[in-house]
Biopython code that builds the backbone (N, CA, C, O; Angstrom):
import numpy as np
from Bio.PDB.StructureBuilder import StructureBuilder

atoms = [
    (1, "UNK", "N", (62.015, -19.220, 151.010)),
    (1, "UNK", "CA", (61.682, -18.227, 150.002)),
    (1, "UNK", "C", (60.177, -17.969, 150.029)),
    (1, "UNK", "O", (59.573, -19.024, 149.839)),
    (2, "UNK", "N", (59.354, -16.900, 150.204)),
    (2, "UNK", "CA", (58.397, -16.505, 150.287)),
    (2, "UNK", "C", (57.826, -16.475, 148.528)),
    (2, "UNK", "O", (58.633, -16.170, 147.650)),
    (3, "UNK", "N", (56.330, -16.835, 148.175)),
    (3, "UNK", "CA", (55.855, -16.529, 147.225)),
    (3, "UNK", "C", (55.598, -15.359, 146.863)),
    (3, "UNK", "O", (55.232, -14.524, 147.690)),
    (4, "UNK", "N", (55.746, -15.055, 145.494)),
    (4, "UNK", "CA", (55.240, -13.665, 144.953)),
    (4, "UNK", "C", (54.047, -13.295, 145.330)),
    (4, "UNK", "O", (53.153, -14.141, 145.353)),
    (5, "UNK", "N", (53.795, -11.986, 145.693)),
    (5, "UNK", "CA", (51.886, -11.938, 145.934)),
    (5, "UNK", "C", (51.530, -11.618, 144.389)),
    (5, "UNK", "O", (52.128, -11.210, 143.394)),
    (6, "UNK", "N", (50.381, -11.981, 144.699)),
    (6, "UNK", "CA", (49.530, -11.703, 143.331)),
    (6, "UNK", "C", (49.087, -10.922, 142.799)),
    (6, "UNK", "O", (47.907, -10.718, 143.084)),
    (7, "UNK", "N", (49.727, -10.010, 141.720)),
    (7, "UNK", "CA", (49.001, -9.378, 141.192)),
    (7, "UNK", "C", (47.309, -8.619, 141.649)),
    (7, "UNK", "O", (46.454, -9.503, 141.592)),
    (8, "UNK", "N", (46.771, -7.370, 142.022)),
    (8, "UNK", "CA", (45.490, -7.050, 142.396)),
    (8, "UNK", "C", (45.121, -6.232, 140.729)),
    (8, "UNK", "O", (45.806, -5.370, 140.178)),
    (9, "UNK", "N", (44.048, -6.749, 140.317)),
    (9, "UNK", "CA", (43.810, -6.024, 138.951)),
    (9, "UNK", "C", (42.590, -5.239, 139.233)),
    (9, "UNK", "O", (41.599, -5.844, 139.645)),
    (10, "UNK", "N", (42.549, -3.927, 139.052)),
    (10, "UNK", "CA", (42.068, -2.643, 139.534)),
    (10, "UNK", "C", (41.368, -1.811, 138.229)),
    (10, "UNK", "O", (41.963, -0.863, 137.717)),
    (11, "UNK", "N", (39.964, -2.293, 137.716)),
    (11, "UNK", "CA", (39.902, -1.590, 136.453)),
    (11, "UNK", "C", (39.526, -0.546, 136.757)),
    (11, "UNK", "O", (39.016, -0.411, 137.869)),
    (12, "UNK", "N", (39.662, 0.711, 135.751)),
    (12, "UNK", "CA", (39.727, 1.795, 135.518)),
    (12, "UNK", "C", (40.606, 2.535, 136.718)),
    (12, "UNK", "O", (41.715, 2.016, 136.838)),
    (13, "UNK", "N", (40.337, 3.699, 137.686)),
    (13, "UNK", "CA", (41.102, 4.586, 138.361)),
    (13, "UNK", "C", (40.634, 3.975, 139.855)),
    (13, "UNK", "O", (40.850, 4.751, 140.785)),
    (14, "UNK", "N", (40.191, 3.039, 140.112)),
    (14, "UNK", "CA", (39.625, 2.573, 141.568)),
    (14, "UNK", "C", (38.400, 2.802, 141.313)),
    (14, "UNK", "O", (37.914, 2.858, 142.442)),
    (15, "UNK", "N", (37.670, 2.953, 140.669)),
    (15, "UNK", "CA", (36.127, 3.256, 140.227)),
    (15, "UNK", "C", (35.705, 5.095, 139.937)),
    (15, "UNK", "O", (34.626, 5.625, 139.673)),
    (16, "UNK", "N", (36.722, 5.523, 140.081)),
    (16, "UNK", "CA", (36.380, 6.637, 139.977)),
    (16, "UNK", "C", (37.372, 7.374, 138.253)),
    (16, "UNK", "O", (38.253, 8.210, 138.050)),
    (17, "UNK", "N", (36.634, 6.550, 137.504)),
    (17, "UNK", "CA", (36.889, 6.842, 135.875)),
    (17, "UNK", "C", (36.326, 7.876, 135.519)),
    (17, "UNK", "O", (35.366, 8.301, 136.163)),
    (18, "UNK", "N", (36.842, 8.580, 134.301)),
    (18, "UNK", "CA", (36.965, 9.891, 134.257)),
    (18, "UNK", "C", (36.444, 9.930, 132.343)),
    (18, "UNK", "O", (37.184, 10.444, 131.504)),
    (19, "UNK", "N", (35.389, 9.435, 132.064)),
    (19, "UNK", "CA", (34.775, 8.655, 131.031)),
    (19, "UNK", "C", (35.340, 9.827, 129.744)),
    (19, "UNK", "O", (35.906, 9.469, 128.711)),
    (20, "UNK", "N", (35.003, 11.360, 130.141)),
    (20, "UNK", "CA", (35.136, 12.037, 129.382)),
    (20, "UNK", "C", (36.643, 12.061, 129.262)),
    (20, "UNK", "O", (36.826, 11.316, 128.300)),
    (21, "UNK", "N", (37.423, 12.333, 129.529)),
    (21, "UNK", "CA", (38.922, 12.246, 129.608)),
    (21, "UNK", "C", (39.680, 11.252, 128.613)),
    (21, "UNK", "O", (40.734, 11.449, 128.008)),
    (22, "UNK", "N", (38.535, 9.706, 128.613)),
    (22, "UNK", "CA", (39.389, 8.912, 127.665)),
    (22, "UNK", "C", (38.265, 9.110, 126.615)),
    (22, "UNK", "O", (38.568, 8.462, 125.613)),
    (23, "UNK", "N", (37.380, 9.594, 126.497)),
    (23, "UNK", "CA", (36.401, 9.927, 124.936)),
    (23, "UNK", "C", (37.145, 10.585, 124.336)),
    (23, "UNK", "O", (37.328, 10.326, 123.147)),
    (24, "UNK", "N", (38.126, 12.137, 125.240)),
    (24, "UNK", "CA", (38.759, 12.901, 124.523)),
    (24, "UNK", "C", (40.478, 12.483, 123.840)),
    (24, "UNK", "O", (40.916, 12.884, 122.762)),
    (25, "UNK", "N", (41.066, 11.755, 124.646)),
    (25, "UNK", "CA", (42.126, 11.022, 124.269)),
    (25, "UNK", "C", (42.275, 10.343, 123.390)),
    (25, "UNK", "O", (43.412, 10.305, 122.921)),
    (26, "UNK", "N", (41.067, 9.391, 122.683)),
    (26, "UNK", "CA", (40.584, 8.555, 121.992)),
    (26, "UNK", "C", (40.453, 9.362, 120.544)),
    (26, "UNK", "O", (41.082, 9.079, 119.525)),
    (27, "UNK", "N", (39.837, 10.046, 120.643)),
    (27, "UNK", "CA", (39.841, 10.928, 119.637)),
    (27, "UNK", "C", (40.769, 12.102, 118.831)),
    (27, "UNK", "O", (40.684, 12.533, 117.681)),
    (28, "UNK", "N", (41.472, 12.349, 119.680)),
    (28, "UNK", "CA", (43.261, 12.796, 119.370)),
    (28, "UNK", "C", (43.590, 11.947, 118.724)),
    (28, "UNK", "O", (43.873, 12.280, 117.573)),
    (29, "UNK", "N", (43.711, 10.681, 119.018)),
    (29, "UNK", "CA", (44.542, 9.446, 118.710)),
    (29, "UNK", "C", (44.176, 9.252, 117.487)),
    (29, "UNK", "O", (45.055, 8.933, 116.686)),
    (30, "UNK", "N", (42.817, 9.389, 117.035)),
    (30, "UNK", "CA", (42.366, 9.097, 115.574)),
    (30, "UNK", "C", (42.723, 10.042, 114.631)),
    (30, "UNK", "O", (43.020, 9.785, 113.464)),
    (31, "UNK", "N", (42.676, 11.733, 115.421)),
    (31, "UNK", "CA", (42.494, 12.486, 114.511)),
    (31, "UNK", "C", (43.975, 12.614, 114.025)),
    (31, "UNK", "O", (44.237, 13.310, 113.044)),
    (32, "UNK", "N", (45.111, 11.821, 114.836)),
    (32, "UNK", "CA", (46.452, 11.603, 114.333)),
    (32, "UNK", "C", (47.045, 11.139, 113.361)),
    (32, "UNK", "O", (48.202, 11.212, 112.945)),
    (33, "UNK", "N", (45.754, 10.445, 112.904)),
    (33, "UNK", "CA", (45.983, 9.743, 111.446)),
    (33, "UNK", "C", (45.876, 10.647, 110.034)),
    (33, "UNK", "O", (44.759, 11.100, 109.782)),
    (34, "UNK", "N", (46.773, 10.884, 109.267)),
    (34, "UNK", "CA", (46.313, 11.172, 107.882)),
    (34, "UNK", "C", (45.121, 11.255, 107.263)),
    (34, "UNK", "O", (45.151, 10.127, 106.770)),
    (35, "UNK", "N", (44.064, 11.715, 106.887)),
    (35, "UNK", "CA", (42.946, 11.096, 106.254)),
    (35, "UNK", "C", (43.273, 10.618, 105.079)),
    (35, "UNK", "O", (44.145, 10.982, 104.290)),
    (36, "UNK", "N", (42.353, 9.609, 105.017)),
    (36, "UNK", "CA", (42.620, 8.187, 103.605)),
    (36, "UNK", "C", (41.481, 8.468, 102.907)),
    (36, "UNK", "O", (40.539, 8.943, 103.541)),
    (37, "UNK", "N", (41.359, 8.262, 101.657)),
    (37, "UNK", "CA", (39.975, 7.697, 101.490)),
    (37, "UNK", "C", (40.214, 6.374, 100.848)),
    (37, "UNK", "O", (41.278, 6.059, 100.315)),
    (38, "UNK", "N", (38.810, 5.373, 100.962)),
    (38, "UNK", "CA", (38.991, 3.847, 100.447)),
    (38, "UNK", "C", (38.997, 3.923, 99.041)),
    (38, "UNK", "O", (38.373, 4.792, 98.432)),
    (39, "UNK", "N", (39.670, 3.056, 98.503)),
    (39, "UNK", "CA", (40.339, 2.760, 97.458)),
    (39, "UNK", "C", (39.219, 1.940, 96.549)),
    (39, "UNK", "O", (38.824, 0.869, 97.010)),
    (40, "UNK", "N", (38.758, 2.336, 95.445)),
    (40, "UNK", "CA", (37.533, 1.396, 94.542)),
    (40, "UNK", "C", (38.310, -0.052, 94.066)),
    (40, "UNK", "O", (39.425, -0.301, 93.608)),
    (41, "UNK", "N", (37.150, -0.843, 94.413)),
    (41, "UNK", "CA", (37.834, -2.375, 94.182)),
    (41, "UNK", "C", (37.518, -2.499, 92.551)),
    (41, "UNK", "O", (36.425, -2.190, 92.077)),
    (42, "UNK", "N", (38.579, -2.972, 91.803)),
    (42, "UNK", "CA", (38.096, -3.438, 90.323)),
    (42, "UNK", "C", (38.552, -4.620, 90.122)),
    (42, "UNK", "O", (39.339, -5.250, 90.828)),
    (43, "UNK", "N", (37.959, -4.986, 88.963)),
    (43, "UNK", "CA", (38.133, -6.449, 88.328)),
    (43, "UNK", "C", (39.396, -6.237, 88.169)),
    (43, "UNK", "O", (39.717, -5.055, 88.046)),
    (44, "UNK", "N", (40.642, -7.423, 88.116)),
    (44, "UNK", "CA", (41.985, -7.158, 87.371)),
    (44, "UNK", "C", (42.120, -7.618, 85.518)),
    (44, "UNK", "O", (43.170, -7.419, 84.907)),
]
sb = StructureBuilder()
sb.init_structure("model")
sb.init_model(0)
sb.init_chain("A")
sb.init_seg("    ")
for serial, (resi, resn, name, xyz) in enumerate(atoms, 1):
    if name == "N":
        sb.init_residue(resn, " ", resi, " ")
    sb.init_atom(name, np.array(xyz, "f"), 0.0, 1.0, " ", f" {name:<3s}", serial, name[0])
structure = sb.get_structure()
């Protein structure tokens, strides 16, 4: 039985990342949310 090969871990696209592409993705993702506003903390 031959061993599994190992895993090669490859960050981003082979080096050729596309910086603006995930700034813009990133920001979809947030603007997906509802807006909240924070809640005032009081004494009980």
């Amino acid at each position: 039985m031959t061993p599994l090969p190992s895993p090669e871990v490859v960050e981003g696209n082979g080096g050729n990342t596309d910086w603006g592409l995930w700034t813009e993705a990133v920001k979809d993702e947030e603007n997906a949310f509802a807006p909240t506003e924070p809640m005032p903390l009081r004494a009980r």
